[in-house]
C-alpha positions in Angstrom: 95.0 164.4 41.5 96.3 161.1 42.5 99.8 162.3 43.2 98.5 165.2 45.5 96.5 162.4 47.4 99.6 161.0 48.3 101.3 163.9 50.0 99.8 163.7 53.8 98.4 167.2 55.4 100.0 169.2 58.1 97.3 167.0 60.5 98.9 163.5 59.1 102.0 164.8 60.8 100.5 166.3 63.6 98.9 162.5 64.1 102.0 161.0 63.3 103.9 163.0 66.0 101.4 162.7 68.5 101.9 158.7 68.1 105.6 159.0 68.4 105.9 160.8 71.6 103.7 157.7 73.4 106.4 155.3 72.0 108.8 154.3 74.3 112.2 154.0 72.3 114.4 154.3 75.4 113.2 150.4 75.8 115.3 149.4 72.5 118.6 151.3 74.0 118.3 149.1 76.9 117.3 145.4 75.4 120.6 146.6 73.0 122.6 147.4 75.8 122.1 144.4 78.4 125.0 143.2 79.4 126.0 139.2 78.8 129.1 137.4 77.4 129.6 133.9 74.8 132.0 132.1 75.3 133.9 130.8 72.3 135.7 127.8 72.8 138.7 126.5 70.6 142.4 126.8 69.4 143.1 130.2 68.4 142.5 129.4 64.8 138.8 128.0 65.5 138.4 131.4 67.7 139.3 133.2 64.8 136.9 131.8 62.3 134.1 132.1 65.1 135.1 135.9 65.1 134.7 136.0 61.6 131.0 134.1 61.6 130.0 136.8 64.1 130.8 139.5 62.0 129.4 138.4 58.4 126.0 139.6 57.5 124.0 136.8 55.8 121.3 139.3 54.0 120.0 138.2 50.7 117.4 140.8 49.3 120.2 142.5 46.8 122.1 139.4 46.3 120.9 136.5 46.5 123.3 133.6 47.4 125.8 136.5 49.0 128.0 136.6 52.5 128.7 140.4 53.2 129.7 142.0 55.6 129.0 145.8 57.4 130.5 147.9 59.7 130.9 146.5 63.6 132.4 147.8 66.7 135.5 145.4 67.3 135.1 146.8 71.0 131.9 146.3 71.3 132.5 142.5 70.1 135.6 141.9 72.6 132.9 143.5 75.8 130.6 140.5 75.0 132.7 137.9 74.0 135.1 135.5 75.9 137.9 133.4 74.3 138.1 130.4 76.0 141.3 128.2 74.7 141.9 124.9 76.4 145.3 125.3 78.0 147.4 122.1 77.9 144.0 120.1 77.2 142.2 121.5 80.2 139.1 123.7 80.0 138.3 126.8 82.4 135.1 125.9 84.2 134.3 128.7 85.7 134.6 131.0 82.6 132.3 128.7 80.8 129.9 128.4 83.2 129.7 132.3 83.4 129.1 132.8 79.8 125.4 133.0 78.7 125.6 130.4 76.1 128.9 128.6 74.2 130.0 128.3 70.3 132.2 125.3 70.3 134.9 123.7 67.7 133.9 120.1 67.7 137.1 118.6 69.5 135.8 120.2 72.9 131.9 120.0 73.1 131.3 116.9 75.4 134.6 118.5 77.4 132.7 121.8 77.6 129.4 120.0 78.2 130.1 118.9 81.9 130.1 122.8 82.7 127.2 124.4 80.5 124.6 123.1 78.5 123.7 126.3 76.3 125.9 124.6 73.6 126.2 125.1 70.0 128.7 123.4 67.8 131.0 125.3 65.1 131.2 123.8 62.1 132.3 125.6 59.3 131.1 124.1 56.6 127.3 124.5 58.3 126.5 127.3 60.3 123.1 128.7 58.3 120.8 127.7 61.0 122.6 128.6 63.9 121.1 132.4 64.4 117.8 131.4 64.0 118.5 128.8 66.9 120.4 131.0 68.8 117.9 133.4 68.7 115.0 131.2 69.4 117.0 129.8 72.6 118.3 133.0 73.9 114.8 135.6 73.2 115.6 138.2 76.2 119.0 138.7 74.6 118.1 138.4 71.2 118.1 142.4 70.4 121.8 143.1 72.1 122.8 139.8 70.0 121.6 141.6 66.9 123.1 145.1 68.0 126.6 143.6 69.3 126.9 140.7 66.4 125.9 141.8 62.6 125.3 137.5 62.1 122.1 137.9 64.2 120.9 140.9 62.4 118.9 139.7 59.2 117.1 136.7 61.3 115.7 139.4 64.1 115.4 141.8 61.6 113.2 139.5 59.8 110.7 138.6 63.0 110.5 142.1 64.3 109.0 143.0 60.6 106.9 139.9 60.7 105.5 140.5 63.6 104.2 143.5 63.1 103.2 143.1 59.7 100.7 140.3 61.1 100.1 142.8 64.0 98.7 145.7 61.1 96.7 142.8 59.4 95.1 141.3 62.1 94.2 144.9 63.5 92.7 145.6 59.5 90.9 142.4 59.9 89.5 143.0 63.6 88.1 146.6 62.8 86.7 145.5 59.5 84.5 142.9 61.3 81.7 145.3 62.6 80.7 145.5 58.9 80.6 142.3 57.9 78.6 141.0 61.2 76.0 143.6 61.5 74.7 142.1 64.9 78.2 143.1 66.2 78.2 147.0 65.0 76.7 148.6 68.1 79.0 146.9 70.8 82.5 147.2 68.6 82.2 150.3 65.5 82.2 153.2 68.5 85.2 152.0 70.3 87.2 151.1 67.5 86.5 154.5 65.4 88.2 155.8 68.0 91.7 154.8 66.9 91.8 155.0 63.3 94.1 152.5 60.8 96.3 154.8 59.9 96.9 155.8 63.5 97.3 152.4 64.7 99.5 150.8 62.0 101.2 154.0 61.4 102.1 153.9 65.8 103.4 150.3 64.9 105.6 150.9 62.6 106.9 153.8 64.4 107.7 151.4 67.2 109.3 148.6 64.4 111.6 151.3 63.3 112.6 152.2 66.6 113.2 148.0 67.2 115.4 147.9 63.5 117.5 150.5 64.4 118.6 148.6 67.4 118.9 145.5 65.8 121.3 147.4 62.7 123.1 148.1 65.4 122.4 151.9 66.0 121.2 153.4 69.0 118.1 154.7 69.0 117.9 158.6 68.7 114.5 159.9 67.4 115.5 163.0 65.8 118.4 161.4 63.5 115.4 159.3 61.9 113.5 162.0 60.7 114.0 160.4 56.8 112.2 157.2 58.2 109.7 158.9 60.2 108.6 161.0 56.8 109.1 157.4 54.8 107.0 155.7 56.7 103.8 158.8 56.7 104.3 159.2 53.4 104.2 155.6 52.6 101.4 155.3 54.6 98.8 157.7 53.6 99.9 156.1 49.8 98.7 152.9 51.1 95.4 154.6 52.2 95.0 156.0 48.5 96.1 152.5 47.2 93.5 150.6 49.3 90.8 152.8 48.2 91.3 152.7 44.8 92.0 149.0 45.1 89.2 147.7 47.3 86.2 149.3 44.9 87.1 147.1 42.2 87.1 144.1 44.4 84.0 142.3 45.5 82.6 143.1 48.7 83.1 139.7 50.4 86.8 140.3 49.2 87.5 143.5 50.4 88.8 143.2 54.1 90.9 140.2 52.9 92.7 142.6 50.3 93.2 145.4 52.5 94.6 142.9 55.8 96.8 142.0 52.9 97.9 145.0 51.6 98.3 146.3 55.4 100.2 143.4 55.9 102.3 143.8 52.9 102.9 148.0 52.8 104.6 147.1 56.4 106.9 144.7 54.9 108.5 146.4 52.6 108.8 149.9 54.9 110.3 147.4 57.4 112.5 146.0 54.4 113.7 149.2 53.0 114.3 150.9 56.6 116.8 148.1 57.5 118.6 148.0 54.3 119.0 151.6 54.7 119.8 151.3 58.4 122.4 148.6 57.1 124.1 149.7 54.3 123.6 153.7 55.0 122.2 154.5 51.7 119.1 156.4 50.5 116.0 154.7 50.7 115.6 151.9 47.9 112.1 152.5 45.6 112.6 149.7 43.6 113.2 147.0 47.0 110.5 149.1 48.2 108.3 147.9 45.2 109.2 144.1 44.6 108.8 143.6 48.3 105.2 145.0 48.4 105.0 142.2 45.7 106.0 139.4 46.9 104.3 139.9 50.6 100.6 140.9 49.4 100.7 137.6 47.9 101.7 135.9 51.0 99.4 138.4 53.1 96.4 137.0 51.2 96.8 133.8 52.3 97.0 134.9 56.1 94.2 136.8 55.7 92.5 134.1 54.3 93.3 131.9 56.6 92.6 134.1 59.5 89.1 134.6 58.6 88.3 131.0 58.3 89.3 130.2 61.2 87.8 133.4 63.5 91.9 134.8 63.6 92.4 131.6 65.9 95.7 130.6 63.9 
């Protein structure tokens, strides 16, 4: 009986569809394709290893501790990138200062200072940090960073999950509250029956897939995701079974802490599993499906938690 609960009905889809048509995907094809250049400045040999940086893939959920690296467009790169080498000691100004932001070998960053100050030094032997920094810095080019460079990927990858993953939670938590604060029901339960949570975190997801398939580096074509879209329904209307069973064991003060967790955690590890099958091109993974949904429900509890204790002001 439980395994029939978990196929969704021909009105699940019907739902599901109705949600994807309102999503506007065309908005990921153009944050992918803006159009900016970095200027990378150094000998040809620093240029080189900059290249390389750009194209590495730090993503650690198979292997831990591992640099790999996936497919990029080497065009693609070259249309966004300009290699800047000093020429007898003397640095282009005006190339710099047209570049969005600079990666610099250390020999030239107070030379290339007087020109730009979006500077980030190259070193080697410590780059971790720099895409989150990048990132942070550069936010209305951080999705055709992530398309263009494969470096970028796993950092925005990581907040676009995130972010909606708290998104689904604090939705759980926000159309829970009518039943714990009965005083509240009359003015809140009508509108919010309206949109239900499978509809809501199911439309959000839709939209993260749609945001991950840009960032993998893909443009964005509904009808060659149809494997994700049926992932994610299927997935979803298990988590609806999952919650149900879940939440009658659990005492009642509990329950919309454990299902803003769960909601919180389910969107993890579709969010997980879509990008490592966006990355690497493979079927999608059960078993990174399942210790993901671990490891996040944990973490979602404490969110939740905190959340409610503060009135969702954190």
């Amino acid at each position: 009986m439980a395994r029939k609960r978990a196929i969704p009905d021909v009105n699940v889809f019907g739902k599901a569809w109705s949600e994807i048509k309102k999503i506007n995907w065309h908005e990921t094809n153009q944050l992918t394709q803006q159009n900016f250049h970095i200027g990378l400045v150094g000998s040809e040999l620093d240029i080189a290893d900059m290249l390389h940086w750009l194209q590495c893939f730090p993503y650690h959920t198979k292997n831990p501790g591992k640099i790999s690296f996936v497919p990029a467009d080497a065009t693609q790169i070259k249309e966004c990138v300009a290699r800047i080498i000093p020429e007898q000691g003397e640095l282009k100004g005006k190339m710099i200062q047209s570049c969005r932001f600079c990666i610099v070998a250390s020999r030239y960053l107070d030379d290339v200072r007087k020109y730009k100050t979006d500077v980030y030094l190259f070193d080697p032997d410590n780059f971790s940090f720099l895409p989150a920094q990048i990132l942070s810095n550069h936010q209305d080019i951080r999705f055709g960073l992530a398309y263009h460079f494969p470096v970028f990927r796993p950092k925005q990858a990581q907040r676009e999950i995130e972010n909606t993953a708290l998104q689904n939670a604090f939705w759980v938590l926000l159309a829970g509250l009518p039943q714990t604060m009965p005083n509240l029901q009359s003015t809140i339960t009508a509108p919010l029956e309206l949109l239900t949570d499978f509809t809501v975190l199911t439309a959000n997801e839709f939209k993260m897939m749609f945001g991950l398939t840009g960032i993998a580096g893909h443009q964005v074509r509904p009808l060659n995701r149809a494997p994700e879209f049926a992932f994610i329904i299927v997935m979803a209307s298990i988590a609806q079974g999952l919650a149900n069973s879940i939440l009658n064991r659990i005492p009642l003060s509990m329950r919309l802490i454990a299902k803003a967790a769960l909601a919180y955690a389910f969107t993890w590890a579709i969010g997980e599993v879509i990008f490592y099958r966006l990355t690497y091109r493979r079927r999608l993974d059960p078993a990174l499906f399942a210790n993901t949904l671990r490891q996040r429900y944990v973490f979602g509890l404490e969110v939740a938690k905190e959340w409610a204790q503060n009135g969702g002001d954190s």
